[in-house]
LUMNU-532500 format. One record per residue (C-alpha): residue in three letters; x, y, z. Coordinates in steps of 0.02 Angstrom, whole numbers, plus 32768, in hexadecimal, padded with zeros to 4 digits. Layout:
N
alaXYZ...
This chain:
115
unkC6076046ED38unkC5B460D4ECE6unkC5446152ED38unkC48B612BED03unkC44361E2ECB9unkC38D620CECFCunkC32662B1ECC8unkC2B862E3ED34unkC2096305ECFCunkC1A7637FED7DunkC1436434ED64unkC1726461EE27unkC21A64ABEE0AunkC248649FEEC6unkC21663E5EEBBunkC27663C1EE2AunkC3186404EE5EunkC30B6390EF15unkC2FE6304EEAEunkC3876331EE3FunkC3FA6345EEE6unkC3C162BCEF22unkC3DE624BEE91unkC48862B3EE89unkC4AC627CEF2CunkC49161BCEEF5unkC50C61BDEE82unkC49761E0EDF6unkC4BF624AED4EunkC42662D2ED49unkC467634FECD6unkC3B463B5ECCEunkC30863B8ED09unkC26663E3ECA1unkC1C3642BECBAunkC15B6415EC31unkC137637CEBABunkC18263ECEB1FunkC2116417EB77unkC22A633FEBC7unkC2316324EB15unkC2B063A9EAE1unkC33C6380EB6AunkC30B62AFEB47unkC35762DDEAA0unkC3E26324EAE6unkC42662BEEB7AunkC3E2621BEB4EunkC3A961D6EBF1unkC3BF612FEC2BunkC30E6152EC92unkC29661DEECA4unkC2396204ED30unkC19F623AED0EunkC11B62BDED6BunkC0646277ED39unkC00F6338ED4DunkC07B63B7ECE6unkC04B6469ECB9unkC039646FEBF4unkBFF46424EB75unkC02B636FEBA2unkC0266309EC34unkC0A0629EEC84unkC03D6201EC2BunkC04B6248EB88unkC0DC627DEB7FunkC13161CDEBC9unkC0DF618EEB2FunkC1316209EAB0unkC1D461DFEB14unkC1D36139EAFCunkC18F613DEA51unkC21161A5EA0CunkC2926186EA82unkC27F60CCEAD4unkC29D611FEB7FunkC26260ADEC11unkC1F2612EEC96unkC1C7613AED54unkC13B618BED7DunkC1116206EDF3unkC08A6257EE48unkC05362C9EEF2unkBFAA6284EECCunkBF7761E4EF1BunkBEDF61DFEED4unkBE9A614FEE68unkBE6D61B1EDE9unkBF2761FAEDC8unkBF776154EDDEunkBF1660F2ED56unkBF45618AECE4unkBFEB6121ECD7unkBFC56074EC78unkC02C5FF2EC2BunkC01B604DEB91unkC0A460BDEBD7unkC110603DEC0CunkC11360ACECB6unkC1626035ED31unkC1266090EDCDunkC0C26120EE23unkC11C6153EEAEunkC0C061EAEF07unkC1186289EF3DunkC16762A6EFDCunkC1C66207EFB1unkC23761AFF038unkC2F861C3EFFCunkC310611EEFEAunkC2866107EF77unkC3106160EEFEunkC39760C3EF2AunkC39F6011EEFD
């Protein structure tokens, strides 16, 4: 069985390269992280992700919610969100117009990474 590919979406660079070890560690494929909308969209183009996970707040002109929908629109990629805010307000940012499947808030368990 193949290895599924993931890019990680987060703007905390320390944040983003735990969950890239972690998934690592899972027996996941996460060839690179990225910090901004712009630059999700860039390395989507590149390594074709079977699944992004997503940060909702990123620095930059975009936020996580936006820039799941360019993702998907140009590149059909399903999404994960998530967040270090709990708060109502950030969660129903992500709608079913995203297609985000989940908000899972930051510090996450490790398991929350496994099936």
């Amino acid at each position: 069985m193949e290895q599924a590919t993931i890019l990680v979406v987060e703007d905390e660079t320390i944040v983003a390269k735990d969950i890239q070890c972690s998934l690592q560690r899972l027996g996941y494929h996460v060839p690179s992280t990225a910090t901004s909308g712009e630059e999700a969209n860039r390395k989507t183009g590149e390594h074709k992700p079977d699944l992004v996970i997503m940060d909702i707040v990123l620095k930059g002109r975009m936020d996580g919610v936006e820039t799941a929908q360019r993702l998907q629109y140009q590149f059909d990629v399903p999404v994960v969100y998530l967040t270090a805010y709990a708060d109502h307000q950030t969660l129903s940012g992500q709608n079913d117009d995203t297609g985000g499947i989940h908000a899972q808030t930051v510090p996450a368990q490790r398991t929350a990474y496994h099936d």
